[in-house]
C-alpha positions as CSV (number, residue, x, y, z in Angstrom):
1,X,149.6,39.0,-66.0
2,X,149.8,41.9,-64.1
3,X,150.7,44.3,-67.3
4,X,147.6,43.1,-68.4
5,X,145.5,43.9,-65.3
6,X,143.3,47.5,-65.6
7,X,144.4,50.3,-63.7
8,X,143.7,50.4,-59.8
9,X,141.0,52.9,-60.2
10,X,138.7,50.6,-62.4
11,X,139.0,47.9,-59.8
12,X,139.5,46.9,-56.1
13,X,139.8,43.5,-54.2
14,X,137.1,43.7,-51.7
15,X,136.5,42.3,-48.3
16,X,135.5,38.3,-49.3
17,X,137.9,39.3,-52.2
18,X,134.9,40.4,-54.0
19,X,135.9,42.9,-57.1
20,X,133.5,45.7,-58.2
21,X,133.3,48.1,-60.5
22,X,134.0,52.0,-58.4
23,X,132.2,54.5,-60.8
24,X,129.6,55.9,-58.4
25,X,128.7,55.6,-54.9
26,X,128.9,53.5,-51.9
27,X,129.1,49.3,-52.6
28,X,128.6,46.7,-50.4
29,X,131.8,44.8,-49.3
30,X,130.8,41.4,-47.8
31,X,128.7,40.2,-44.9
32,X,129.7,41.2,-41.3
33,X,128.1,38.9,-38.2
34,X,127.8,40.4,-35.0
35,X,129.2,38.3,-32.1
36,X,127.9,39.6,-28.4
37,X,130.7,39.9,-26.4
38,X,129.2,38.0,-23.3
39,X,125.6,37.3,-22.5
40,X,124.0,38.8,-20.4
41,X,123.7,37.5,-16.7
42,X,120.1,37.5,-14.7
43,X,119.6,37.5,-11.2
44,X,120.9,34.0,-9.2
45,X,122.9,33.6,-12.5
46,X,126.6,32.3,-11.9
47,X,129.3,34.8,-13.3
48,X,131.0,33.0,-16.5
49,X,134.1,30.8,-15.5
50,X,135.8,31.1,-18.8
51,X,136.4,33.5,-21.5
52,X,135.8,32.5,-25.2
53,X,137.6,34.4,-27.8
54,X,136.5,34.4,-31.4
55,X,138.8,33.1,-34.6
56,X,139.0,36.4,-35.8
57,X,138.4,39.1,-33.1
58,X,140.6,42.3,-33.0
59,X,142.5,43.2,-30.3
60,X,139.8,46.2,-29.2
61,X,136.6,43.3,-29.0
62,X,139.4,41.5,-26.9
63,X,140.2,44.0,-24.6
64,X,136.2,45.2,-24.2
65,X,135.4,41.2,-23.9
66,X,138.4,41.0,-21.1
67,X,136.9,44.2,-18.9
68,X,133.4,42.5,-18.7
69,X,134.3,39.3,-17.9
70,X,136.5,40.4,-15.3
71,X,133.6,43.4,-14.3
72,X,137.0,46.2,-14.9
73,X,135.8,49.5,-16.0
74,X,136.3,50.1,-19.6
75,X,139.5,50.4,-20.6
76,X,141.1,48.7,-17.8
77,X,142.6,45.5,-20.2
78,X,144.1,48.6,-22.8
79,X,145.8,50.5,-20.3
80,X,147.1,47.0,-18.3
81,X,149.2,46.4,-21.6
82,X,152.0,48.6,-20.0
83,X,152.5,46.1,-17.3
84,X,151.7,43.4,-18.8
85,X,155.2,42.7,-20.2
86,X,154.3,40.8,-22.9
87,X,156.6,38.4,-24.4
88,X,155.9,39.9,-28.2
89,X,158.4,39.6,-31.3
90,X,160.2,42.7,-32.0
91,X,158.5,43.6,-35.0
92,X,154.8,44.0,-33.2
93,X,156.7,46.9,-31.4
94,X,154.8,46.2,-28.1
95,X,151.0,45.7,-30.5
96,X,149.8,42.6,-29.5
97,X,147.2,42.9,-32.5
98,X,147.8,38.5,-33.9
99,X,149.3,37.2,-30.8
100,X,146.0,37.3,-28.6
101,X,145.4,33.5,-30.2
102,X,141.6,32.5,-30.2
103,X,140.9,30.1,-27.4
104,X,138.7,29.8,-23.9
105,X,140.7,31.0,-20.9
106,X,139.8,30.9,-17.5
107,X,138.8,33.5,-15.6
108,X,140.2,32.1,-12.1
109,X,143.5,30.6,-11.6
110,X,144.2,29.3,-8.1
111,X,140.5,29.8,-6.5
112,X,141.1,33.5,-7.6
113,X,139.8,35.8,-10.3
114,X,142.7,36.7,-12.8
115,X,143.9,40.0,-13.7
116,X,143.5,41.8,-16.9
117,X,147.4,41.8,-17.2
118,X,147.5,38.2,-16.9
119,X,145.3,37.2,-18.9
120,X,146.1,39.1,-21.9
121,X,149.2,37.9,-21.1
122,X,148.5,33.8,-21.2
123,X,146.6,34.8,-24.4
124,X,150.4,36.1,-26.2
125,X,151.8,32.6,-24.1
126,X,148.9,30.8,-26.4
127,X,149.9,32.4,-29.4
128,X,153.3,32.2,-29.0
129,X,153.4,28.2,-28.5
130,X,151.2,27.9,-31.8
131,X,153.4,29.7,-33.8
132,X,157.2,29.8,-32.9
133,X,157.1,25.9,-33.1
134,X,159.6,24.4,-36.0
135,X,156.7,24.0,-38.4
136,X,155.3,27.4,-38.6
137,X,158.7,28.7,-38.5
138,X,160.0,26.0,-41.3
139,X,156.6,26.9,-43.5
140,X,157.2,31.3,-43.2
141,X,161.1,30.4,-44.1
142,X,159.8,28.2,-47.0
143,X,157.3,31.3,-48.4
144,X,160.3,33.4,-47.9
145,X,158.9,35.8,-45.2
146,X,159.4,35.3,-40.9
147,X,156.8,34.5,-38.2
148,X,155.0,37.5,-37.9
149,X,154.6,38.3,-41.8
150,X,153.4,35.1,-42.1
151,X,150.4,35.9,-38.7
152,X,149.5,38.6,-40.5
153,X,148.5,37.2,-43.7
154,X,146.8,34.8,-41.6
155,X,145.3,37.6,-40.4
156,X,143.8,38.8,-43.6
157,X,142.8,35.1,-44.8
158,X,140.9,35.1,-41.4
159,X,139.0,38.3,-42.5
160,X,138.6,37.4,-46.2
161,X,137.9,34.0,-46.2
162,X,134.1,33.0,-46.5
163,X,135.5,29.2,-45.5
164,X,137.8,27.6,-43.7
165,X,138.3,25.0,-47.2
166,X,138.7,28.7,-49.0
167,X,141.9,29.6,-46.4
168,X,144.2,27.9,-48.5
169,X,143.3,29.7,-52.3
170,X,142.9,33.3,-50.3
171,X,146.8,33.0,-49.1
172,X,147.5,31.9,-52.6
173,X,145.9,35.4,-53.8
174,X,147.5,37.4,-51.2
175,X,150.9,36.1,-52.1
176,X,150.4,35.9,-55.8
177,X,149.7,39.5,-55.9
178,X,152.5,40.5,-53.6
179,X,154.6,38.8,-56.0
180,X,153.5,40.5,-58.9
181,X,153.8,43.9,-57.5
182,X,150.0,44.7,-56.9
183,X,148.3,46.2,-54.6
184,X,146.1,44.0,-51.8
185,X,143.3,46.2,-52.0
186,X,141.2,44.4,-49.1
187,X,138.6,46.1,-47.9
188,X,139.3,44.6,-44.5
189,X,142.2,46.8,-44.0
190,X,140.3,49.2,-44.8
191,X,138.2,48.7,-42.0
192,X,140.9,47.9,-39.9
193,X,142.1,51.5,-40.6
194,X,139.1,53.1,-39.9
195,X,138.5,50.5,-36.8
196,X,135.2,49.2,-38.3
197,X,133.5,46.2,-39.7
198,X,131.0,47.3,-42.4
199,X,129.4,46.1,-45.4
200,X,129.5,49.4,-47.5
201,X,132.5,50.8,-48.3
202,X,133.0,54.6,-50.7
203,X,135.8,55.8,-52.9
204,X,136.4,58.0,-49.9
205,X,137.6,55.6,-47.8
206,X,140.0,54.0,-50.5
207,X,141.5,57.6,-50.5
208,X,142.5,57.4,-46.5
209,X,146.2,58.3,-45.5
210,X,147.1,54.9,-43.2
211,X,149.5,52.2,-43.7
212,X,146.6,49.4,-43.6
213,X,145.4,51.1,-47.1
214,X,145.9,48.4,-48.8
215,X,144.6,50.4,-52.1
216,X,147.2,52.9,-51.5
217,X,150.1,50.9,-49.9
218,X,151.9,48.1,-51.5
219,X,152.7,45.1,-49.6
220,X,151.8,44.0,-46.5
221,X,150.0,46.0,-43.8
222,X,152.6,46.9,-40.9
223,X,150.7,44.5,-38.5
224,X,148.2,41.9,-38.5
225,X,144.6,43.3,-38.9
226,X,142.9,40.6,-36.2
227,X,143.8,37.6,-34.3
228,X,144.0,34.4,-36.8
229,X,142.6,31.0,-35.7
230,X,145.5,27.9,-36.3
231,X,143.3,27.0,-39.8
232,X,144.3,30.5,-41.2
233,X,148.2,29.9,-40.0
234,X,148.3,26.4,-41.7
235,X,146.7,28.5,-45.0
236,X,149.5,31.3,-44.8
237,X,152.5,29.0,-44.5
238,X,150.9,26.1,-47.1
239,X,149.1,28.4,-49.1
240,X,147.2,26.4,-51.9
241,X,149.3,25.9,-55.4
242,X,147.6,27.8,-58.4
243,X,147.8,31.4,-60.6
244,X,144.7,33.0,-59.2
245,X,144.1,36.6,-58.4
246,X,140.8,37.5,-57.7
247,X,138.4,35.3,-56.2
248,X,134.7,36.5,-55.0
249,X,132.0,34.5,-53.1
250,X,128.8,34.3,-55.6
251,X,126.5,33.1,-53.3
252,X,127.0,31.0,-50.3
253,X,129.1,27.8,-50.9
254,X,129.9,29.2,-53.9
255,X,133.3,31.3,-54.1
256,X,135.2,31.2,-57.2
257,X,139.3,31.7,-57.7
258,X,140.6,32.8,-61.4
259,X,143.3,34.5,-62.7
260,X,141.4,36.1,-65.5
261,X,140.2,39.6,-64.9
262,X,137.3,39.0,-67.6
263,X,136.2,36.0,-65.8
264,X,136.3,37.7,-62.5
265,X,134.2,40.6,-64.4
266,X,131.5,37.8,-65.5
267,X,131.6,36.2,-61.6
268,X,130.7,39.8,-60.1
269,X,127.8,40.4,-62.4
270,X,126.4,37.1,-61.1
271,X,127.1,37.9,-58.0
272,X,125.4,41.4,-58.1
273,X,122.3,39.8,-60.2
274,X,121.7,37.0,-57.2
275,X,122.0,40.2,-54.8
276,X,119.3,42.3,-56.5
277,X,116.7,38.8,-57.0
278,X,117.4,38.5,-52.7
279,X,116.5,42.1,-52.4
280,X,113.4,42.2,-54.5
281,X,112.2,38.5,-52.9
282,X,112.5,40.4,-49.4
């Protein structure tokens, strides 16, 4: 199957795993949602008590979310990473980028407002519990890959997937395609490399010299690309059985898995038709 798929410059995996056709100009990638970082307080208004993180976030959103909450000047939470001493495997080479796990922390411990230091670091505790426990570890052994291979594909099924019920068929793809020698080609790393979240994307930026090209780079990108929710780490270490690789989301509720890049071809054209009837009804 992958003799038989056409040449990397016909084709590309996009965010949502949606493939298009590259000839000319700029295409959309997928649908981005903007997520305020806090709310703004009025006047009388208590300061928050907790911090919500986001399934999903990257560690920059966290460390801009963790200086407001806390009322730190920007950049405080980035530069407290040095003293933080967190407790991160030896492959994230001190990047905490997948270990700050999604979850609501408290702002105050003991009657007193936390630190940025600490917090960050109860975030990598979080993360750490989920995921060196014996049945995330038995699951990365059983795909053939350790602990934090397995967060960042979890990663990139967090990004990619339009559903949660979609988690398990999006790991399939990734693995399927590492298996077979091809290319990722996500536009989420992409974005990741370019420290972004967009919904166009040009043959430019498929050309960009960074290890999270995942056009230009086989395998896996050298980290994880945002910080998975536990629904993504069940998909990467029980990814869903089947051949598929290309999958694109036609409309909402509707994404569809194949192995067949003629079938994919025929999806995509469906998808771009529904995309031009919503533009000329607005």
């Amino acid at each position: 199957m992958y003799r038989n798929t056409p040449p990397r410059s016909t084709i590309r995996l996009t965010r949502r795993g949606r493939l298009v056709l590259i000839a000319t100009g700029a295409v959309v990638a997928g649908t981005a949602v903007a997520v305020p970082l806090l709310s703004l307080r009025g006047e009388g208004e208590r300061e928050p008590t907790t911090l919500v993180i986001p399934e999903g976030w990257r560690a920059g959103q966290i460390y801009d979310a963790v200086d407001k909450a806390l009322a730190q000047p920007p950049g405080t939470a980035k530069k407290s990473l040095a003293k933080a001493n967190l407790k991160l495997p030896a492959d994230a080479e001190g990047n905490p980028e997948g270990y700050l796990f999604p979850a609501t922390y408290p702002l105050e411990r003991n009657g007193r407002k936390t630190t940025p230091e600490a917090l960050l670091s109860f975030m990598v505790d979080t993360a750490n519990k989920k995921f060196n426990g014996a049945p995330v570890a038995a699951g990365a052994q059983r795909n053939a890959m350790n602990v934090y291979q397995a967060v960042t594909i979890a990663s990139i099924v967090q990004a990619e997937a339009a559903t949660e019920a979609d988690m398990g068929k999006v790991a399939r793809v990734v693995f399927n395609r590492l298996e077979r020698g091809m290319p990722l080609q996500m536009d989420s790393t992409i974005n990741y490399a370019l420290n972004r979240s967009t919904l166009r994307t040009t043959g430019a930026d498929l050309k960009i010299d960074s290890p999270y090209n995942s056009y230009q780079r086989m395998g896996l990108p050298p980290t994880p690309i945002d910080n998975p929710g536990e629904a993504a780490m069940r998909a990467a270490i029980n990814p869903t059985p089947g051949d598929w690789l290309y999958f694109v989301t036609v409309k909402p509720g509707d994404t569809r898995f194949t192995n067949s890049f003629e079938e994919h071809r025929r999806n995509v054209a469906e998808f771009n038709k529904n995309q031009r009837n919503s533009a000329s009804a607005g």
